[in-house]
N, C-alpha and C positions, 0 to 999 in steps of 0.2 A: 342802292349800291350802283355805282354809276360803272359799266363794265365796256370794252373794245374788243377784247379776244374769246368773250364769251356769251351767253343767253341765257339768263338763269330766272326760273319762275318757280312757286309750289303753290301747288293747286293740289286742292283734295285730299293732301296728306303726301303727293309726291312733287319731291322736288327734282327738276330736269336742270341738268347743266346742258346745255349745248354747243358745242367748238363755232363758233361761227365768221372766223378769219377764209371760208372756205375758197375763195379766189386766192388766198397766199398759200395754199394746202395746212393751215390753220399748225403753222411751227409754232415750237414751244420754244418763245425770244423771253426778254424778262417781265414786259406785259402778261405773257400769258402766264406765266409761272407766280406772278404776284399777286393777281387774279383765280388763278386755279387755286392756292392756298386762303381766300379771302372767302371764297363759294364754301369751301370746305368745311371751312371753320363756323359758317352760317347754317352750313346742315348739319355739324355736328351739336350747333346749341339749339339750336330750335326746336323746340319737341313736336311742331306740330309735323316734321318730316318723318315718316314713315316709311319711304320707299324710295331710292332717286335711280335714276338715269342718266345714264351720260350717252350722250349722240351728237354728232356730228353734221354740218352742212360742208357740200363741196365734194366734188367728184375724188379730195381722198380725207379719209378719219383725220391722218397726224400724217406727214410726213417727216417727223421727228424736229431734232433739234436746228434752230435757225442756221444758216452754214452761210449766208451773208451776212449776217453779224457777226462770226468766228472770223468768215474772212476779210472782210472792211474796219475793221476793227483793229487796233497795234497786239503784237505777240503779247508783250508783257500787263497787257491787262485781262485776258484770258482766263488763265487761274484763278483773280479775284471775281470776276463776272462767271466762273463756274462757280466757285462757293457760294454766291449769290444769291444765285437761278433754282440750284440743288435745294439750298435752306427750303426756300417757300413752295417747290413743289414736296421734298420729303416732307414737309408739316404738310402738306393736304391731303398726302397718299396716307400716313400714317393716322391723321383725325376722320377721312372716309372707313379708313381701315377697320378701327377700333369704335367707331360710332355703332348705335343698335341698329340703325334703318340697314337694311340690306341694297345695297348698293348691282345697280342693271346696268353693263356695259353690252351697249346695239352697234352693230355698224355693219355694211356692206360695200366696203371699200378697202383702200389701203391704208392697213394702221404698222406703221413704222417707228423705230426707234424707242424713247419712251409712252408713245402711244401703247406699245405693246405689255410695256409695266402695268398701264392704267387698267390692261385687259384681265392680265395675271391678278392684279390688288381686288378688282370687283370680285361678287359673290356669286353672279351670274352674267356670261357671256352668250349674250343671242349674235347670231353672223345669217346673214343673207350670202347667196351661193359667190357674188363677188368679192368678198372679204378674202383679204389676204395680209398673214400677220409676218414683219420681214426684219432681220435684225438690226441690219443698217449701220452698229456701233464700229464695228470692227473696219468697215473700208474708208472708217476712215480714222483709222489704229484711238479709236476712242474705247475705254471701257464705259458698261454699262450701268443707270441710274434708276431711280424713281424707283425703286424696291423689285425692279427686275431680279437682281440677285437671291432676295426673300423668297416673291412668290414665284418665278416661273419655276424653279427647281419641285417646287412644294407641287402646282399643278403638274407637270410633266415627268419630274423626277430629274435628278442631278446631271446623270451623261445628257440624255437628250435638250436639257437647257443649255448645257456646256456647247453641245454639237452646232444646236440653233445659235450661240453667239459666237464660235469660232469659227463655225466655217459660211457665218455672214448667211442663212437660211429664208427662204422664202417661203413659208407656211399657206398651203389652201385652206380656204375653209373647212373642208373634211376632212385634213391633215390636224387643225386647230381641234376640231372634234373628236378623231381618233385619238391624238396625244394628252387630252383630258381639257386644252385652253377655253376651250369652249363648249358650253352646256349644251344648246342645241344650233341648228340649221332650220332656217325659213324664208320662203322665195321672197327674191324683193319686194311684190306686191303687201305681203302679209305680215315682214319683219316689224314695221312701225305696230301695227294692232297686235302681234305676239307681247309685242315686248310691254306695251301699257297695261293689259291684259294680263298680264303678271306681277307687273307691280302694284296695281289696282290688289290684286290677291296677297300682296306681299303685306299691301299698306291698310290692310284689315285682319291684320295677324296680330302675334304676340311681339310686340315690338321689343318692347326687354326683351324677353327672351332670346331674339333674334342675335340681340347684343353678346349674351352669353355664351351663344354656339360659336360668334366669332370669335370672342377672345380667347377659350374654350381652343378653338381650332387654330389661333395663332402660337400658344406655347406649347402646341403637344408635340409636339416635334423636338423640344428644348428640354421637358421633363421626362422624370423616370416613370413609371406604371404608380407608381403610389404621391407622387406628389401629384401628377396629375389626376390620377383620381381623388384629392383632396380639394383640389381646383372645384373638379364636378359637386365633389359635396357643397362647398360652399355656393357657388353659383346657383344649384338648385335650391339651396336656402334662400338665397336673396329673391329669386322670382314665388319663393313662397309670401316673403314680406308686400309684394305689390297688391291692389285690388284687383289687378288685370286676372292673375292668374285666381286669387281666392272665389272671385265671383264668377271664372269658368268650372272650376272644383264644382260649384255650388250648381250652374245652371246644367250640367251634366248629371249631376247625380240628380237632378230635378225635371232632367230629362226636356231642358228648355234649349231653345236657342243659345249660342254662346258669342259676344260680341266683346270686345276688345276694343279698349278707348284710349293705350303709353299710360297706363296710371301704376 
């Protein structure tokens, strides 16, 4: 996969996206958004991905959507080159989404615009103390994309996403952490080792399973107490069907070690 706006490897069981346009502040133009959906769609078939990461080079994460392209560019082609750009990032946000690997979003920078989506969609959000998450849509009267609307509500709760994109907000990283966007805080030195260090734990897990909790966690919001809990029946049946799960059944009540191989 021959890639420009990005750095994509899997090793180990994890696979790493990395922004690496980092001297452009790594905007999301139509390179990158045709690319973000093509990465996406490689860790969601792959089985050998267990775990990914997404991180960044360049002194900021995203500084959102390209605004030299908006502006160099004629009015009336705008609208079409938004449908566009939209299509192939929502298929990437939505196949990371709904994929089983659990998905690690790192950064210690400024992640803007739809960068902030990608932080909302991930499963896990590590921030080094100079992360700062900023809304960006609104100055410039744009509504917002990439499932910002979905997940930041769901992480923070409805007014306070509403507040974060109307009144244009600049999030600290302990502000990201107090409001739920972010899982934990670690100094820059130690962010990169936090966060492989966990995926590493993630990417030795139950990886169905993992799948289940998220989809699981994407429509309970949408169903009543009893459809959703019909959901859970059924999902727990299916990870009864895997060997993943029958031969941990087994090495626990055998009081063995228990290893987990996506089977």
């Amino acid at each position: 996969m021959e890639l420009s706006a990005f750095k994509f490897k899997i090793e180990n069981g994890i696979a790493r996206i990395t922004l690496s346009q980092g001297k452009r502040g790594n905007p999301f133009d139509s390179t990158f958004c045709r690319e973000f959906n093509l990465i996406a769609t490689e860790c969601d078939d792959n089985r050998d991905v267990r775990a990914v990461i997404i991180d960044a080079e360049g002194p900021y994460f995203s500084v959102g959507g390209d605004l030299k392209t908006f502006a160099n560019g004629e009015r009336p082609a705008l609208p079409r080159f938004i449908k566009t750009a939209t299509a192939d990032m929502h298929m990437g946000v939505s196949r990371l989404a709904r994929m089983d690997a659990p998905v690690i979003f790192s950064c210690d920078a400024l992640v803007a615009g739809g960068g902030v989506a990608l932080a909302a969609a991930a499963d896990f959000v590590l921030v080094g103390p100079h992360a700062k998450f900023y809304a960006a849509f609104a100055a410039i009267g744009f509504s917002c994309d990439c499932g910002s609307s979905y997940f930041l509500p769901r992480r923070v709760g409805t007014r306070r996403a509403f507040s974060f994109f109307a009144r244009n907000q600049n999030w600290s990283a302990e502000q990201a952490l107090e409001y739920g966007l972010a899982t934990e805080i670690h100094s820059s030195e130690g962010l990169a080792e936090a966060t492989e260090k966990l995926a590493q734990e993630l990417a030795a897990g139950p990886t169905f399973t993992y799948g289940q909790y998220k989809n699981l966690f994407l429509s309970s919001f949408d169903n009543g107490l009893e459809s959703q809990m019909e959901m859970e029946s059924r999902a727990l049946t299916e990870c009864t069907r895997t060997d993943d799960t029958w031969n941990a059944v087994l090495a626990i009540a055998n009081k063995e070690k228990v290893t987990f191989h996506y089977k």
